[in-house]
Each structure stands twice: as C-alpha cells, then as structure tokens.
C-alpha positions, 0 to 999 in steps of 0.5 A: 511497446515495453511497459515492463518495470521492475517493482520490489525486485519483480520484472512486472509486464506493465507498473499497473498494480490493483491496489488492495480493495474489495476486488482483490479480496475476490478470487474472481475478481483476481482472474479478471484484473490478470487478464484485463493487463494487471501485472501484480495484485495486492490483498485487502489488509489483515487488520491488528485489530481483527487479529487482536480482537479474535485472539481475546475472544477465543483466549476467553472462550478457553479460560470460561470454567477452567476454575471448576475444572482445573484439567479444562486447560490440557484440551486445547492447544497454546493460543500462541500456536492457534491460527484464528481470525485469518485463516480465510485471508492465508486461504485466500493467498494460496488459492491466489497462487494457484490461480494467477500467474502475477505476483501476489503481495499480502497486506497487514494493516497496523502499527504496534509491534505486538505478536500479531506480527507474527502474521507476516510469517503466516502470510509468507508461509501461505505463498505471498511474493511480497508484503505491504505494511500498511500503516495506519495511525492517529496520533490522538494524545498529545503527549505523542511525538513525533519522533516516537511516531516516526520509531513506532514505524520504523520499529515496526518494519524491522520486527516485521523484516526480521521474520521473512524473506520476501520483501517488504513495502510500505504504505504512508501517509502524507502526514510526516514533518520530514518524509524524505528522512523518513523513507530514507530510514525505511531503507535502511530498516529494510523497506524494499518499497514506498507507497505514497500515499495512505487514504485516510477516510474522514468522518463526519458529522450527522446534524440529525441524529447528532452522531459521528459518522464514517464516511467512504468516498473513491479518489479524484484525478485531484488526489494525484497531484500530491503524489506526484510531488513528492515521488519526484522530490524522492526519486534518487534519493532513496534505494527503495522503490516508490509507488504511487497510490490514490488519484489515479484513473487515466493512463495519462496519470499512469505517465505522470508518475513514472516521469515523476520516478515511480516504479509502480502506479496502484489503482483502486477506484478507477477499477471499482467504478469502471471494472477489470477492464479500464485497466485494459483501456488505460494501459493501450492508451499509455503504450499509444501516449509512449510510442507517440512520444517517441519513448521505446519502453518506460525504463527510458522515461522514468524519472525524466520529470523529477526534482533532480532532472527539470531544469527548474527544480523550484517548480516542486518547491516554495518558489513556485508556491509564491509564483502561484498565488501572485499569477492568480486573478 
C-alpha cells in the first residue's frame, strides 16, 4: 500500500510526523520513532525568550567591572557573533542528521522580530531540512488589535523566510477572526506550511495556596474535531501545505485528516503515552483501512471529504450548526 505524501516539498514514506515533544528532543528516542514508521521529526522549540534571557545574562556578565578596567571589553568577542543558549539545540540537529535518515525540521518558538531571529540561520546552518515557526502569543493589552497581531505573524515569517533557504512552516492557533485570509497571507510571505493547531496550555487556580498554576495535559481524540473542520474548509484554497497537530491517537484519525486535505498528520500524546511503537501499529491499521476501502495510495484519497468536494459543504458550516442543536433530545 502507498502511504508516501509530499509535505514541504519532502516525498515523505507515510503523513505521520512526531510532533515536537520531549521524544524528539532525545536522540534516542529519535532512533526509535525512525524505526517505529515515523517519516519525519520535528525538535522541541527554542524558546525567544531562553535565547533572550541568556543573551542579557552573558551581556551583564561582560559589562560587570568594565568601569575599572576600561580595557576589560577587548577580551571578549561581539555578543552579536556569541553563540549562547542554543548550542545544545544546534548539536542536537547535527547529531539528528547524522543519525536518522528522515527529515529533521527545527522548531523556534516566539513572535517578535528581534534578533533572536537570526537563530533560524543558526538552525539551517546546523543541518535542519526545514523549519516550524511556532508562534505563541496572548494578546493581554487591550489596545492590541488584531490586525497588529495578524502582522506581528506575518512580519515574523518574512524576516525569518528572508535568512534561509530551507522551508518554512507555520504552527497556529485556532484563535483568528478570519483564518482562511490569514494563511492565505502566510502564503504569500512565504509559508511553504500550516500546522493546525497551536495547544495553548491553560492554567489554573489552586484554592489552596491561592496561587496560579500551570497545567500539562495530553490531547483527546475530542481535540481532533476542530482540526478536522478547518483543513477541509482550507483545502484548495491555500498553495501551502496543511498539517494537522492535536488529537490525533488512532489511525483512523490519521484517515480523517487526509480525507479532510491535509498533507501531514503530527502526533505527540499518543506516542508520549504509548511509545515509538503506536506509531508502528497505527500506520499498519491505516494502510489495512486504505486497502479495505478500496484506495491505492493516500494521494488518491486526500481531499475527498473537504468543503469543496462533499456534496453538502453546509455540513462544516452554520447550517449544520443549527440542524445539530434542533436534532438533540
């Protein structure tokens, strides 16, 4: 059966990617998700402000008692051309390509345009085959809006595209007024991908000690149902890529997206709660669903459930919205 898909202008053997986590921070770990079916990993995210906070650090560290020697200064190099903070993530890119045979996609997590940007050139420099622009941001000030967000992002991605080579893809949150012009936009700028959606963790509230508290949880199967209905709503309207990300455990979910037009489906919790080798299991139980139904690869199925190809595209829209809430009982 062919699985094999093309993601990013990679001819990956199957859509399954490992989404960034603590596995594929793990060269290890990176071994066995290869060799469990995996076709391509992303690293976890170097952070802006890890980056940011190091540079202040090591930037104090230098000026410390430059005012009795005026000379102190000459003994260090530029801190523009010092390599702090990420030197562990570049190394663990380098042994990645050495090691794994799939491709490697970087992950930097932020949303200004500072010059921690300049990163992205570190990342391609180290060997990645592509890189995902996670972004991350709550908009807290109310004198933000939400068109300076929507540029915030796409600013972002131009500066970013504008240093490398390799392609570039981005991760989003659901959380847009208008996402189809969004991504389309991202287009435009330059995003070869859209990974659908950015899992923003909520906090919470200990009654206890009357404080603020981060909370971690894995997706639910539940999760994937949002996913699901803007891929399709996306599909054909947009050059770039689409991958799916969140909510994904069974390779019936797998299926799903496809059919609903992703390129790419990424999984994270079903691979932290059942190892490397789930994705082993899910991809024999998609090619077994594939053949059953009579496809002969997935490029012959993608799309065929999406907004411009069922038969009732009102099924994603607001009239299924109503026919959902009057059918309850």
């Amino acid at each position: 059966m062919d699985l094999s898909c093309l993601f990013m202008g990679f001819r990956l053997r199957n859509p399954l990617v490992a989404a960034s986590s603590p596995l594929t921070g793990d060269l290890d770990s990176l071994r066995k998700l290869e060799d469990a079916g995996l076709s391509a990993a992303v690293l976890p995210s170097l952070f802006e402000e890890q980056i940011e906070i190091e540079q202040n650090r090591l930037d104090e560290n230098l000026l410390r008692g430059t005012e009795s020697f005026a000379e102190a200064l000459s003994y260090f190099p530029a801190l523009d051309s010092y390599r702090i903070g990420a030197e562990d993530y570049l190394d663990l890119i380098r042994r990645a390509k050495e090691a794994l045979s799939i491709p490697v996609i970087g992950s930097l997590n932020g949303v200004s345009t500072g010059g921690w940007i300049r990163y992205a050139g570190e990342i391609q420099d180290a060997g990645a085959d592509a890189l995902e622009l996670n972004v991350y941001f709550i908009p807290t000030d109310p004198a933000v809006q939400s068109g300076t967000v929507e540029q915030m992002t796409l600013k972002l991605v131009r500066d970013i595209q504008s240093r490398i080579r390799i392609p570039v893809s981005v991760k989003l949150s659901p959380y847009y007024s208008a996402l189809p012009n969004v991504i389309r936009r991202l287009d435009q700028a330059g995003a070869r991908a859209v990974v659908l959606f950015n899992r923003f963790y909520q906090p919470d509230l200990d009654l206890e000690s009357m404080s603020v508290v981060p909370g971690l949880k894995l997706s639910t199967p539940d999760e994937l149902k949002s996913r699901l209905r803007w891929v399709s709503i996306l599909y054909g309207q947009t050059d770039a890529d689409l991958a799916v990300t969140g909510g994904v455990h069974t390779a019936g979910d797998i299926a799903k997206c496809v059919l609903a037009g992703a390129s790419a489906v990424m999984v994270a919790s079903a691979l932290l709660e059942g190892g490397p080798a789930r994705a082993g299991i899910m991809l024999r139980e998609l090619g077994e669903w594939v053949e059953r139904k009579g496809f002969q690869s997935l490029t012959e199925m993608k799309g065929n459930l999406s907004h411009q190809s069922i038969a009732e595209p009102a099924a994603y829209e607001r009239a299924n919205y109503m026919k959902v809430l009057g059918s309850y009982s």
